[in-house]
DSSP file (Angstrom, degrees, kcal/mol; ACC not computed):
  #  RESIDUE AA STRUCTURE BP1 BP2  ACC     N-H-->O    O-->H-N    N-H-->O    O-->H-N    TCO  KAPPA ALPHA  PHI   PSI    X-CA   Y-CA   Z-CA
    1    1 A X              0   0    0      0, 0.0     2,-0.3     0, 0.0    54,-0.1   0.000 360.0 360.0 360.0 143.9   -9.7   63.0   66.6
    2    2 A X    >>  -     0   0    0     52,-0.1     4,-2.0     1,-0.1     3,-1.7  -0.748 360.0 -86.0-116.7 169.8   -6.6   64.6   67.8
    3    3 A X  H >> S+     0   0    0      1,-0.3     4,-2.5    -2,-0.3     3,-1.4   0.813 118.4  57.1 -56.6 -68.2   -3.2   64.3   66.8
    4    4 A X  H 3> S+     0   0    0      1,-0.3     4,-2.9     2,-0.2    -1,-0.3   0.853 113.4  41.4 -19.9 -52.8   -2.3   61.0   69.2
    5    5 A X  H <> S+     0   0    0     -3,-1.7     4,-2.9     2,-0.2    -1,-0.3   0.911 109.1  52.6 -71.7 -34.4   -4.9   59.1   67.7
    6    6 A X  H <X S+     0   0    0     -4,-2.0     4,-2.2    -3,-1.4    -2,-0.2   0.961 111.1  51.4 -75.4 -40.0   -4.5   60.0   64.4
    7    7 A X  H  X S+     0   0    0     -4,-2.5     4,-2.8     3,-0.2     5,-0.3   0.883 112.3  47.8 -37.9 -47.7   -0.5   59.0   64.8
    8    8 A X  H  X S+     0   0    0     -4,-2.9     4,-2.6    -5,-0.4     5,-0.3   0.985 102.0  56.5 -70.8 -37.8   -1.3   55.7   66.1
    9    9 A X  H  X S+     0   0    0     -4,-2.9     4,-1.2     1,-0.3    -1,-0.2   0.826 109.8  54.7 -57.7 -38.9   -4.0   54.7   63.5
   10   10 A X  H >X S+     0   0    0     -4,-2.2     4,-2.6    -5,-0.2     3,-0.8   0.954 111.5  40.7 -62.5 -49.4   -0.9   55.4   61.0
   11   11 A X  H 3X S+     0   0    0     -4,-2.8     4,-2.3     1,-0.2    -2,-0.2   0.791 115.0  50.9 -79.7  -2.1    1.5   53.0   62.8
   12   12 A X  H 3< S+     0   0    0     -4,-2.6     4,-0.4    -5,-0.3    -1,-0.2   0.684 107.7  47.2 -91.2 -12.9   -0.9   50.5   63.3
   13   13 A X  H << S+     0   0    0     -4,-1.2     4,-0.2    -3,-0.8    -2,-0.1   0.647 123.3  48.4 -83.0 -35.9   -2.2   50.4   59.4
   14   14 A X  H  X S+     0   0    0     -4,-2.6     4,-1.0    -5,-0.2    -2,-0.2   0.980 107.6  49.7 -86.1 -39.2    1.9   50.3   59.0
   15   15 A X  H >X S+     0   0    0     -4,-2.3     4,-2.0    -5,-0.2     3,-1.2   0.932 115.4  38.2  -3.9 -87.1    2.5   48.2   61.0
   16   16 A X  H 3> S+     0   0    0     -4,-0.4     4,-0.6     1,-0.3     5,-0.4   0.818 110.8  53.6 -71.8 -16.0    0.1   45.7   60.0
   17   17 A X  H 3> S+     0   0    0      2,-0.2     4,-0.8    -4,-0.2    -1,-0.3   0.754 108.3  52.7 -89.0  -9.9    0.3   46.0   56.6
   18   18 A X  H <X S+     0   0    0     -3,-1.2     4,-1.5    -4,-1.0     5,-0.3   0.637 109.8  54.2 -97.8 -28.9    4.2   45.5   56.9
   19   19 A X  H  < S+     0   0    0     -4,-2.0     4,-0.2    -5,-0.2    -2,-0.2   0.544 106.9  51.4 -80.6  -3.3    3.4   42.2   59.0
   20   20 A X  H  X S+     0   0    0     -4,-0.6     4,-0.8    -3,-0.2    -2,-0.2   0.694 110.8  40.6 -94.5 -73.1    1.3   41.0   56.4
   21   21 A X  H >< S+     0   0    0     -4,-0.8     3,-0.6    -5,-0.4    -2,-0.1   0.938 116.3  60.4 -45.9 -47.8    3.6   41.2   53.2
   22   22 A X  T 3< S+     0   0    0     -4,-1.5    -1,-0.2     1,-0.2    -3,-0.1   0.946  87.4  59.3 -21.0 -82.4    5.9   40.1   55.3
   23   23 A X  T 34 S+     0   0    0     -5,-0.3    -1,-0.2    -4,-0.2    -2,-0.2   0.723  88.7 111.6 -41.5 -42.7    4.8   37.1   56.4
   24   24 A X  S << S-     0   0    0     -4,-0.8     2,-0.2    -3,-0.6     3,-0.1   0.108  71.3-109.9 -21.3 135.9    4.8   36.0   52.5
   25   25 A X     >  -     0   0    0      1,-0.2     4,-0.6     2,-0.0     7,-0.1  -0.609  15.3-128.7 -75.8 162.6    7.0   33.6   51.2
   26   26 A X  H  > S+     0   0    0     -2,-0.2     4,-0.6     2,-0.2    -1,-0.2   0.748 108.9  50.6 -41.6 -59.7    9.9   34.6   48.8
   27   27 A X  H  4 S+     0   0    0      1,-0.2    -1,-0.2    -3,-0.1     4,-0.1   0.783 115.2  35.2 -79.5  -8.7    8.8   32.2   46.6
   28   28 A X  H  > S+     0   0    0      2,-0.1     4,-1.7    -3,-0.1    -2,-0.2   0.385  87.6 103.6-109.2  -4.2    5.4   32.9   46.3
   29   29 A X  H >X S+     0   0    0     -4,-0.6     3,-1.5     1,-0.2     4,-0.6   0.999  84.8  47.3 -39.9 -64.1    5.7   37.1   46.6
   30   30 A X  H >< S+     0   0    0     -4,-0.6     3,-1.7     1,-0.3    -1,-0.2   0.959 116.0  41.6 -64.8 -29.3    5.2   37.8   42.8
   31   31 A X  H 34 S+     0   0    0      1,-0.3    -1,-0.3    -4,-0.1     3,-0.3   0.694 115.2  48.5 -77.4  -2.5    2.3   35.7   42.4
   32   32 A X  H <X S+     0   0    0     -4,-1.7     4,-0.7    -3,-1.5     3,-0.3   0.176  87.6  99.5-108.3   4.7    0.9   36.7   45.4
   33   33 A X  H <X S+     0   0    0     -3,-1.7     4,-1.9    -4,-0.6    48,-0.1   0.575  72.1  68.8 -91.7  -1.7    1.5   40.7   44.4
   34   34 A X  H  > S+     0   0    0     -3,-0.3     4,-0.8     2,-0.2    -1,-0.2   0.903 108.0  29.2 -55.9 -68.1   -1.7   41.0   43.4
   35   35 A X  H  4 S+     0   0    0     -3,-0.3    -2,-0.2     2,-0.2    -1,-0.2   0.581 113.7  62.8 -78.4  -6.6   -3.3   40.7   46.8
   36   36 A X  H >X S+     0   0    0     -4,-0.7     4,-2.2     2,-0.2     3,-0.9   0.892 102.3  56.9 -79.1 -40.4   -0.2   42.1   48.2
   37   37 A X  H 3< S+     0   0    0     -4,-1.9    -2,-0.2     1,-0.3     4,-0.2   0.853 101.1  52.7 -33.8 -56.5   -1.5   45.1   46.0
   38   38 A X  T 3< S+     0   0    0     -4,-0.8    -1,-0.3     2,-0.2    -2,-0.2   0.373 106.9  54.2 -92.1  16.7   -4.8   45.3   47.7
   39   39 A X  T X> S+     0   0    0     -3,-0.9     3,-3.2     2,-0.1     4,-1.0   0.783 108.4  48.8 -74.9 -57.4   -3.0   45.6   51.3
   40   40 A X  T 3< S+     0   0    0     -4,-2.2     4,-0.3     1,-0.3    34,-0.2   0.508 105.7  54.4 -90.6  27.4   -1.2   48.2   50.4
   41   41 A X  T 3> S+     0   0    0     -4,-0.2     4,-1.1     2,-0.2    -1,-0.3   0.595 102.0  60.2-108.9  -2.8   -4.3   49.9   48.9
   42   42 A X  T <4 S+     0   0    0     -3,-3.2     4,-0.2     2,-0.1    -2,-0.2   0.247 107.4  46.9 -89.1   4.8   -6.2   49.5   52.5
   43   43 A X  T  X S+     0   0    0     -4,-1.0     4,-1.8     2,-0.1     5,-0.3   0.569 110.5  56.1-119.0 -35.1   -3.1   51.8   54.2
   44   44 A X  H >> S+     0   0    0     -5,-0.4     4,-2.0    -4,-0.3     3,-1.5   0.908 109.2  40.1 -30.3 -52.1   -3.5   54.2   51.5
   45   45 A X  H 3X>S+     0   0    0     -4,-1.1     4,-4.1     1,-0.3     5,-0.7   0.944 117.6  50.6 -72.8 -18.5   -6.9   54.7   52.0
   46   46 A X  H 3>5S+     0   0    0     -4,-0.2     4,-1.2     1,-0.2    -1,-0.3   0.901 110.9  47.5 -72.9 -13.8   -6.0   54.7   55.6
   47   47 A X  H <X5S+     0   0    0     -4,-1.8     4,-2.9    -3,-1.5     5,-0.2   0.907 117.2  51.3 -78.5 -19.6   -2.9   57.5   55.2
   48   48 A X  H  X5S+     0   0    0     -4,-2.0     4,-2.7    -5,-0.3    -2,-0.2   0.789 102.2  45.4 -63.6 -44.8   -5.1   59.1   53.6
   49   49 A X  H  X5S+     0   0    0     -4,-4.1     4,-1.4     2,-0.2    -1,-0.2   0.729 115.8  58.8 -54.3 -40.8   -8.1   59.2   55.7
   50   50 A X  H  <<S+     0   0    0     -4,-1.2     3,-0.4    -5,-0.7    -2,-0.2   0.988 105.3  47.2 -56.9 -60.3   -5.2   60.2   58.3
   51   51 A X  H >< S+     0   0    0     -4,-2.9     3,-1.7    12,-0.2    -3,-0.2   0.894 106.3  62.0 -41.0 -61.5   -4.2   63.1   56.3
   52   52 A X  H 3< S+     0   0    0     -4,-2.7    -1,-0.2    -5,-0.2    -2,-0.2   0.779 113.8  26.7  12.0 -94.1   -7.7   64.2   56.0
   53   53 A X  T 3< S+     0   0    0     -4,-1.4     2,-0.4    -3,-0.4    -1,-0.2  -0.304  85.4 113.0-101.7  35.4   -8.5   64.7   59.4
   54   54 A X    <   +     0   0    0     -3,-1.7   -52,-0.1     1,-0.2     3,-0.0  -0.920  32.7 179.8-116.2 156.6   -5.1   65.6   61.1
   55   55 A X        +     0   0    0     -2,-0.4     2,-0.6   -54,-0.1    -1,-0.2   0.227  59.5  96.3-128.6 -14.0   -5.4   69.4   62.2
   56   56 A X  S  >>S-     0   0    0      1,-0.1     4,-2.4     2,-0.0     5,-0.6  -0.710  76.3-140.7 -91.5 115.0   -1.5   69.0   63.8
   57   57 A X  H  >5S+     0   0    0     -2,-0.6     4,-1.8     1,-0.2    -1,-0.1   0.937 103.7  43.4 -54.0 -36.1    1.0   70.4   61.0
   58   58 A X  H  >5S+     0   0    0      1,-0.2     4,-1.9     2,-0.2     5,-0.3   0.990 117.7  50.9 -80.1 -34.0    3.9   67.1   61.9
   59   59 A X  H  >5S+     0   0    0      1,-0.3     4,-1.0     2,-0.2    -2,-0.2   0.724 108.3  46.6 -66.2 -22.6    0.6   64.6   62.1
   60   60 A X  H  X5S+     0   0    0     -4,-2.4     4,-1.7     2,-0.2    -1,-0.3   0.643 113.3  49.7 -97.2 -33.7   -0.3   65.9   59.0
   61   61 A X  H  <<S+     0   0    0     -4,-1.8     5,-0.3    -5,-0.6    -2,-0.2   0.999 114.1  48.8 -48.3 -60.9    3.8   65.4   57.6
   62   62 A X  H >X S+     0   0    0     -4,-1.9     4,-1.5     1,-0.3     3,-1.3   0.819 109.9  50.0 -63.1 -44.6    3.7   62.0   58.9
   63   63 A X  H 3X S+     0   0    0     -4,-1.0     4,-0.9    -5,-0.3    -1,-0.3   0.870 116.5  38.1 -69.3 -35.1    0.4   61.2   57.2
   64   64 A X  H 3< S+     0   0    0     -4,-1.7    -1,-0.3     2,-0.2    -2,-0.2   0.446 110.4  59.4-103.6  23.5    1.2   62.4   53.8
   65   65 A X  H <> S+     0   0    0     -3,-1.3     4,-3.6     3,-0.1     5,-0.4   0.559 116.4  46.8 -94.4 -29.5    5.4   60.8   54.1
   66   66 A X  H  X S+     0   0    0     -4,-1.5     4,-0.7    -5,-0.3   -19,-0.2   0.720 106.4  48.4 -89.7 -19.7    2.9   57.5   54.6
   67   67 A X  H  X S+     0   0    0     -4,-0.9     4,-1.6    -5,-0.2    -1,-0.3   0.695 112.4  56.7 -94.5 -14.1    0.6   58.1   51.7
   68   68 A X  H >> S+     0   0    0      2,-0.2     4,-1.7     3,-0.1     3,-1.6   0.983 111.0  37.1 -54.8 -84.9    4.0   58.6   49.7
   69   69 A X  H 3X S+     0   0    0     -4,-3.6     4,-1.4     1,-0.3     5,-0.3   0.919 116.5  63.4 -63.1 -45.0    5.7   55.3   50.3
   70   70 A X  H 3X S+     0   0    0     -4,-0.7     4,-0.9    -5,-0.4     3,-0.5   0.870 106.6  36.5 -43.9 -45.2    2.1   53.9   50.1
   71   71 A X  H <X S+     0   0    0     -3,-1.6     4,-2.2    -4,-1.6     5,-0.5   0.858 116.1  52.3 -96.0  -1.1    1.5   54.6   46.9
   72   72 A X  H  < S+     0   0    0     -4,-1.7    -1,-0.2     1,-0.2    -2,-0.2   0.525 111.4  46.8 -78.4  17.5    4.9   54.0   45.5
   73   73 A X  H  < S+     0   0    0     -4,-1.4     4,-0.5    -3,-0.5    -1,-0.2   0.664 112.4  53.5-110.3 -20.0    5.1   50.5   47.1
   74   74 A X  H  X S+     0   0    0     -4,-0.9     4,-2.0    -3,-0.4    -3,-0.2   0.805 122.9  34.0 -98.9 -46.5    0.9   49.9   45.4
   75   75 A X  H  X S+     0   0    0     -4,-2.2     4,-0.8    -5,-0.3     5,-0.3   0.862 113.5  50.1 -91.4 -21.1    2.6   51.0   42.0
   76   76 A X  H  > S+     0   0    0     -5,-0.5     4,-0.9     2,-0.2     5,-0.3   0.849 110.8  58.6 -43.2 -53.8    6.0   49.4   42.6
   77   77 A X  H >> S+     0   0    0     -4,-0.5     4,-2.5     1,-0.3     3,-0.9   0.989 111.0  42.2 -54.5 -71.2    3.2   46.2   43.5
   78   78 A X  H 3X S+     0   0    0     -4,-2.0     4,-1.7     1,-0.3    -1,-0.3   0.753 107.4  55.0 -78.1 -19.7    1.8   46.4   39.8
   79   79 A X  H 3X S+     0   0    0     -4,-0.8     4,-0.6     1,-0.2    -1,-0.3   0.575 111.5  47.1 -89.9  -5.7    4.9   46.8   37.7
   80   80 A X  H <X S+     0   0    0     -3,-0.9     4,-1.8    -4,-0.9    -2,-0.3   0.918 112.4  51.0 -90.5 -41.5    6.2   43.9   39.2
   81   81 A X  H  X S+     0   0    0     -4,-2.5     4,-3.0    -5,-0.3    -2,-0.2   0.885 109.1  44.5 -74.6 -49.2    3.2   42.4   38.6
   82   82 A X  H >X S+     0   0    0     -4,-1.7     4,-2.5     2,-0.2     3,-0.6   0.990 109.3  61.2 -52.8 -68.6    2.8   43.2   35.0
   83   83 A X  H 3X S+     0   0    0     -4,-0.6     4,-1.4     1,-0.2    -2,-0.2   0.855 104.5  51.7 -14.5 -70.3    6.6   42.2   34.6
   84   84 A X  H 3X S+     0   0    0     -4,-1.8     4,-0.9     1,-0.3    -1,-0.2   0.818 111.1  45.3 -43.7 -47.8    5.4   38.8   35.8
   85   85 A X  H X< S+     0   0    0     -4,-3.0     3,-0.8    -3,-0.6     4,-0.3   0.910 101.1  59.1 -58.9 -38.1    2.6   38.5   33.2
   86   86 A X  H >< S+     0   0    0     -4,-2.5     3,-1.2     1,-0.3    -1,-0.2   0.826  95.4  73.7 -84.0 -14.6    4.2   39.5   30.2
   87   87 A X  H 3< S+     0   0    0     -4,-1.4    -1,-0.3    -5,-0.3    -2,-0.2   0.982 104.5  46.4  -6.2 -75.2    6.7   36.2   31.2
   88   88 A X  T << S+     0   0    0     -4,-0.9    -1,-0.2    -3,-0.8     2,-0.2   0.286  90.0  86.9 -88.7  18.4    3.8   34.6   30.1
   89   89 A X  S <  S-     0   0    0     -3,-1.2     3,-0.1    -4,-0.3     2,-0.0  -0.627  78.8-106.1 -98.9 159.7    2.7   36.0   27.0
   90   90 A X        -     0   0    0     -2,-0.2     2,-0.2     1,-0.1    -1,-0.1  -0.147  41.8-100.5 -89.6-175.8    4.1   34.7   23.4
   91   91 A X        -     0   0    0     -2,-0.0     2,-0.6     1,-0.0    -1,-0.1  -0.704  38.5-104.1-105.4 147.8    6.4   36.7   21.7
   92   92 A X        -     0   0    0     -2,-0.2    12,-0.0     1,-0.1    -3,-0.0  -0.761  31.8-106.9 -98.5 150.0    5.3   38.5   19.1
   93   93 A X        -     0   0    0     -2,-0.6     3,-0.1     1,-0.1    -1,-0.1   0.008  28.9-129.6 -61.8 136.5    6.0   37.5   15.3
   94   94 A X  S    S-     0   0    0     10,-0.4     2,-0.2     1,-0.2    -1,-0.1   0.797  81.2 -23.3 -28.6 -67.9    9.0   40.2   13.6
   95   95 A X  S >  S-     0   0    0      3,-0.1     3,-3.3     0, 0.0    -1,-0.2  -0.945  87.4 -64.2-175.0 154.5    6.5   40.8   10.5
   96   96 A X  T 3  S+     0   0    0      1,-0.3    -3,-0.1    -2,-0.2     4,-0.0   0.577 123.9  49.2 -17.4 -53.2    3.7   39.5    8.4
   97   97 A X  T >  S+     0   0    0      2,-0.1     3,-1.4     3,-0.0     2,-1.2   0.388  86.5 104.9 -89.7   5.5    5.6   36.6    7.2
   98   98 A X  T <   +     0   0    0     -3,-3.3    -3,-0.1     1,-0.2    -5,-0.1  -0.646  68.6  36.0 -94.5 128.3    6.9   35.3   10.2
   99   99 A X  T >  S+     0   0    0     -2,-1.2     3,-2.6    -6,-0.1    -1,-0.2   0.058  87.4 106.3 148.2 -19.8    5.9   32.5   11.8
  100  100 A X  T <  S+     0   0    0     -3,-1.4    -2,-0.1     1,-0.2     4,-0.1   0.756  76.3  50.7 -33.2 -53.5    5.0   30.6    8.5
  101  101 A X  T 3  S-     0   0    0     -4,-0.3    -1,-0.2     2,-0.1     3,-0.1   0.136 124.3 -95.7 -84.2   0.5    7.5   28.5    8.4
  102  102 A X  S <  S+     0   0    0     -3,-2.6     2,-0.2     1,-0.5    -2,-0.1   0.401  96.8  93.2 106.7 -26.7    7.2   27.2   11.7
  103  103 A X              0   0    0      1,-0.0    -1,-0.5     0, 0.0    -2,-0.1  -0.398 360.0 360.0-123.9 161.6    9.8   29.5   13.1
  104  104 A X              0   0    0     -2,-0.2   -10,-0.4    -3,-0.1    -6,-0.1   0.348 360.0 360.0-130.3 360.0    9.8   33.0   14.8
């Protein structure tokens, strides 16, 4: 593949993968971050696969600036997501005795 191709396949994996997240509601983004998670783990593999094979020293910039923001937006994705869960987990009791009485 030469350098042209290997450019597009990267704006078209960003691209789409930015039209996808997008497309999300506001109100439904954090529950939804899950799968928003596994988008942005199909343009990793794809800057990555880019990176790979690019033999052009800027195609090869571009590919690994794109495997950067990918995976800080995939791990960005999961600490928000974890955030969200621990919402829903109870608190946990102070010390042996607490919780006896009804109280925390």
């Amino acid at each position: 593949m030469d350098g042209v191709q290997l450019l597009t396949i990267t704006v078209l994996a960003v691209f789409v993968g930015f039209e996808v997240v997008s497309k999300v509601s506001s109100i439904l983004h954090t529950p939804l971050m899950s799968g928003a998670n596994a988008i942005h783990g199909i343009i990793l593999v794809g800057a990555i696969t880019v990176a790979g094979q690019a033999t052009d020293g800027w195609v090869l910039a571009v590919a690994l600036l794109a495997v950067v923001l990918a995976t800080a937006n995939l791990v960005g994705g999961f600490v928000v997501t974890d955030r969200m869960l621990e919402m829903f987990r109870g608190r946990k009791a102070a010390g042996p005795d607490a919780g006896k009485d009804g109280t925390r």
